[in-house]
DODO-21246 format. One record per residue: x, y, z of N, C-alpha, C in turn; residue number from 0; residue in one letter. Coordinates in Angstrom, 1 decimal, padded with zeros to 4 digits. Layout:
[[X Y Z] [X Y Z] [X Y Z] NUM "A"]
...
// end
This chain:
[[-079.0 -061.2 031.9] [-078.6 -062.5 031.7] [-079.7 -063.5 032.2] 0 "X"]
[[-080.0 -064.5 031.4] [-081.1 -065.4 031.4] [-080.5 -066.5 032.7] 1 "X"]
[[-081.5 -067.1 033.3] [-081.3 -068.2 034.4] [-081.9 -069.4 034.0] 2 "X"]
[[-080.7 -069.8 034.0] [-081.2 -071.4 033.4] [-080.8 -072.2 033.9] 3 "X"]
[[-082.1 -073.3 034.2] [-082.5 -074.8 034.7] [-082.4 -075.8 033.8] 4 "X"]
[[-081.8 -076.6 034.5] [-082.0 -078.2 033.5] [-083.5 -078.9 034.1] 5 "X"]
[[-084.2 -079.3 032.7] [-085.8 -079.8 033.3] [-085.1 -081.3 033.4] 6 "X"]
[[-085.6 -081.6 034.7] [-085.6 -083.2 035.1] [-085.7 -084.2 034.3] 7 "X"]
[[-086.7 -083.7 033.4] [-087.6 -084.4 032.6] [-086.8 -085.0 031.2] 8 "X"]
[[-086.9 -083.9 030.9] [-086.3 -083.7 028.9] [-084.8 -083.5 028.8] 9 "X"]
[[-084.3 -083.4 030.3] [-082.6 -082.6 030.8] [-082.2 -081.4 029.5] 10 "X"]
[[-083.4 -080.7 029.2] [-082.9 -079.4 028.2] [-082.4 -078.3 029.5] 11 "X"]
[[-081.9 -077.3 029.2] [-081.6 -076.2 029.5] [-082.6 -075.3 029.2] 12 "X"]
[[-083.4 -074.7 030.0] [-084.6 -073.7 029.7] [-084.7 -072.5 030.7] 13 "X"]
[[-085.1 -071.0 030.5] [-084.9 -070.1 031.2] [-086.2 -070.8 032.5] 14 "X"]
[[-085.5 -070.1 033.7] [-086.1 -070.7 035.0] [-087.7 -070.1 034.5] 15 "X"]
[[-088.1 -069.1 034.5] [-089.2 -068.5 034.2] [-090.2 -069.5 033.6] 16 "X"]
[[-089.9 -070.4 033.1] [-090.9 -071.5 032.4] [-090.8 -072.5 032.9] 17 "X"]
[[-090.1 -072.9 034.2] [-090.4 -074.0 034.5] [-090.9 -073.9 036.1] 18 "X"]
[[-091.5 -075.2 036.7] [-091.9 -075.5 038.0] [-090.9 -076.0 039.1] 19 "X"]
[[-090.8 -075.3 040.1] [-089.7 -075.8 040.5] [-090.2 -076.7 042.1] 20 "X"]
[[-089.6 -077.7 042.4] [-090.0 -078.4 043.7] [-088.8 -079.1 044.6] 21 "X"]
[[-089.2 -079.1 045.5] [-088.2 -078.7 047.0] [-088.4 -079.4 047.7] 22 "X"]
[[-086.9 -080.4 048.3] [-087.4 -081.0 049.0] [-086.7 -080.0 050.4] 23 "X"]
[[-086.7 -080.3 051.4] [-086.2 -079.3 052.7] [-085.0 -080.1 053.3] 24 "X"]
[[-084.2 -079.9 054.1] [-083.4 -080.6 055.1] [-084.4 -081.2 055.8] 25 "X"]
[[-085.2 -080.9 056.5] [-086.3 -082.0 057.4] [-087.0 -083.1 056.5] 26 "X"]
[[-086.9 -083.2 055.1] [-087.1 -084.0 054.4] [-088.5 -083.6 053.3] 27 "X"]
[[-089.1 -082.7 053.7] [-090.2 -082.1 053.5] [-090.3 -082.1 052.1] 28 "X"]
[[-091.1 -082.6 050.7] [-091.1 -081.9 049.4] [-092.6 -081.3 048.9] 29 "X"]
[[-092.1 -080.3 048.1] [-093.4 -079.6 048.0] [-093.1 -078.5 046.9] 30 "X"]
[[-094.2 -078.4 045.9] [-094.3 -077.4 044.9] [-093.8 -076.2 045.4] 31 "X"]
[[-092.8 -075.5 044.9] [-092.4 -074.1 045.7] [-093.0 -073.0 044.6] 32 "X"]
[[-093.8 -072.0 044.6] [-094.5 -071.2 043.7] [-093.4 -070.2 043.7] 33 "X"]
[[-092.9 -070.0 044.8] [-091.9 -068.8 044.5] [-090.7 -069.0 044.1] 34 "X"]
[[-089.9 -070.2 043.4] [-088.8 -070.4 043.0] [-087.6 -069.9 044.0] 35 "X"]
[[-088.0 -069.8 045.7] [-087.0 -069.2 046.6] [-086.9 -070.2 047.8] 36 "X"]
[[-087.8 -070.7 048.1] [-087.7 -072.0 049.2] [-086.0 -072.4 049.5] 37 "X"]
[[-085.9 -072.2 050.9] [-084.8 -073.4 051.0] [-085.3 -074.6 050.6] 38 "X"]
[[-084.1 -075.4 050.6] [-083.5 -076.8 050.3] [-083.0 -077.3 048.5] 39 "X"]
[[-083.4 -078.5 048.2] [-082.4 -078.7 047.2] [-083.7 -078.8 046.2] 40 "X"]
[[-083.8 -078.1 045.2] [-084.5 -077.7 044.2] [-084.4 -078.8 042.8] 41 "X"]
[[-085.6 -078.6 042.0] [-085.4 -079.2 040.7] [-086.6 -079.0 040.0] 42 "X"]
[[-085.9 -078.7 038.6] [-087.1 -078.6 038.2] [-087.8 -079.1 036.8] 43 "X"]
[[-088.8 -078.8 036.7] [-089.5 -079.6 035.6] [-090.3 -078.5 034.4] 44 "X"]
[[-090.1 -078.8 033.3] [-090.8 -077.7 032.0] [-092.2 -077.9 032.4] 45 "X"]
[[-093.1 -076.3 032.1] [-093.8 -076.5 032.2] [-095.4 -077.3 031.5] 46 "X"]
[[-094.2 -077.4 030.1] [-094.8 -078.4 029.6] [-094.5 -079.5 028.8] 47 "X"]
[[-093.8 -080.4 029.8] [-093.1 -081.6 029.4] [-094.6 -082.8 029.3] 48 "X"]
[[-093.7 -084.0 029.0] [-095.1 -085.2 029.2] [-095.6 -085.1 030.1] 49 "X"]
[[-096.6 -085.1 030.6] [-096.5 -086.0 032.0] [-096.8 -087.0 032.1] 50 "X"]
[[-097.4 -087.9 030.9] [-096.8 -089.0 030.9] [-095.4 -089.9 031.4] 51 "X"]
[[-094.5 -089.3 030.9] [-093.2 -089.4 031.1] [-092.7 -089.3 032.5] 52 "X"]
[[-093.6 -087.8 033.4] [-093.1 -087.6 034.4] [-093.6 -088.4 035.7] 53 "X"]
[[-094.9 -089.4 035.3] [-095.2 -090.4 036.0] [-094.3 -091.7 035.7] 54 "X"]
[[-094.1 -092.0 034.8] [-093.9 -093.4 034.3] [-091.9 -093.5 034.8] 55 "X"]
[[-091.4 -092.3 034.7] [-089.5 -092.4 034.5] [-089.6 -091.5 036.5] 56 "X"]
[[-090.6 -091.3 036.9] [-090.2 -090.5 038.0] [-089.3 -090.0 038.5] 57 "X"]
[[-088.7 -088.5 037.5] [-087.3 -088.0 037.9] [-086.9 -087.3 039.0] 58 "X"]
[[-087.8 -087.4 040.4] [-087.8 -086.7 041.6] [-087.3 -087.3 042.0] 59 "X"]
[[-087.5 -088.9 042.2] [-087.2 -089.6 042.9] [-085.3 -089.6 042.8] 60 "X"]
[[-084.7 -089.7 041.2] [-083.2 -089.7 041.7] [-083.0 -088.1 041.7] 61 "X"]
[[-083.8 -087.2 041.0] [-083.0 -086.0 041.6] [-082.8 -085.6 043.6] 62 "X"]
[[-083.7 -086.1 044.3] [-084.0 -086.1 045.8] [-083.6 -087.4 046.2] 63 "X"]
[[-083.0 -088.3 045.5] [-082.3 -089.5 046.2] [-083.1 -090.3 047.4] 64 "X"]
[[-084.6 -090.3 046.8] [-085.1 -090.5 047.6] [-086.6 -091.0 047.0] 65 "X"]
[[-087.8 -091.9 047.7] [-088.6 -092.0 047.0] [-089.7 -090.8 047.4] 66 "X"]
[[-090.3 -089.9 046.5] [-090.6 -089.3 046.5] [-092.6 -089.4 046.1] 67 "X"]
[[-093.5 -088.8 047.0] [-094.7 -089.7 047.2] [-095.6 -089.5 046.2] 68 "X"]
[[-096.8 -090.4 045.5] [-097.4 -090.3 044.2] [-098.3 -088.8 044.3] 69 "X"]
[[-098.4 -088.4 045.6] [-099.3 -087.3 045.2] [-098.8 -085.9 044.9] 70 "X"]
[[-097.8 -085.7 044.8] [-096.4 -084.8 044.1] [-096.3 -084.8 042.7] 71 "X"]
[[-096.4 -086.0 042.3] [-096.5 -086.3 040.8] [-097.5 -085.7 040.3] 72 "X"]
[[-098.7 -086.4 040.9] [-100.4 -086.0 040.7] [-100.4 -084.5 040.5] 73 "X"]
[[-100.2 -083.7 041.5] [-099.7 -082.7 041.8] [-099.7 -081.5 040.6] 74 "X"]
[[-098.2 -082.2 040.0] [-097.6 -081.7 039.2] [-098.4 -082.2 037.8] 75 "X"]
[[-098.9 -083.6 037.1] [-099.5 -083.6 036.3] [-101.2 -082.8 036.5] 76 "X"]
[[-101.8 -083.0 037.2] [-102.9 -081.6 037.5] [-102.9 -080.5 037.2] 77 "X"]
[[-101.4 -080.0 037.6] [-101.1 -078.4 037.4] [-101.1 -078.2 035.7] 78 "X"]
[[-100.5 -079.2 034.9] [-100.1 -079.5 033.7] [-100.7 -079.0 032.9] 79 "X"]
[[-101.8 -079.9 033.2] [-103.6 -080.0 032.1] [-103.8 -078.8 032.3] 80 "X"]
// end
């Protein structure tokens, strides 16, 4: 059975295997999780969405209900390219 994420981004349903997943912690902490196992509250993003899109609509910020900081983004558009 396949495991599937909704991407932040495109809100498709895609197997977890293709996408990036990022974490924010209970202490508040957010950060790229490589191993898709981190505690805290997860979300994630296709690996190859805009990132155009993912700068400009910044879906971290309401999936973590929180403002979430520009070098995260950076981050994740870097990894992109």
């Amino acid at each position: 059975m396949e495991h599937l994420r909704m991407c932040t981004v495109c809100r498709e349903m895609k197997p977890k295997e293709g996408l990036t997943r990022i974490v924010k912690t209970n202490s508040g902490e957010i950060f790229i999780d490589p191993t898709k196992k981190a505690d805290g509250r997860g979300a994630y993003i296709c690996d190859n969405c805009c990132t155009d899109k993912l700068k400009k609509i910044k879906p971290l910020n309401k999936a973590f209900k929180c403002v979430v900081p520009d070098e995260i983004y950076d981050k994740l558009i870097t990894k992109e390219n």
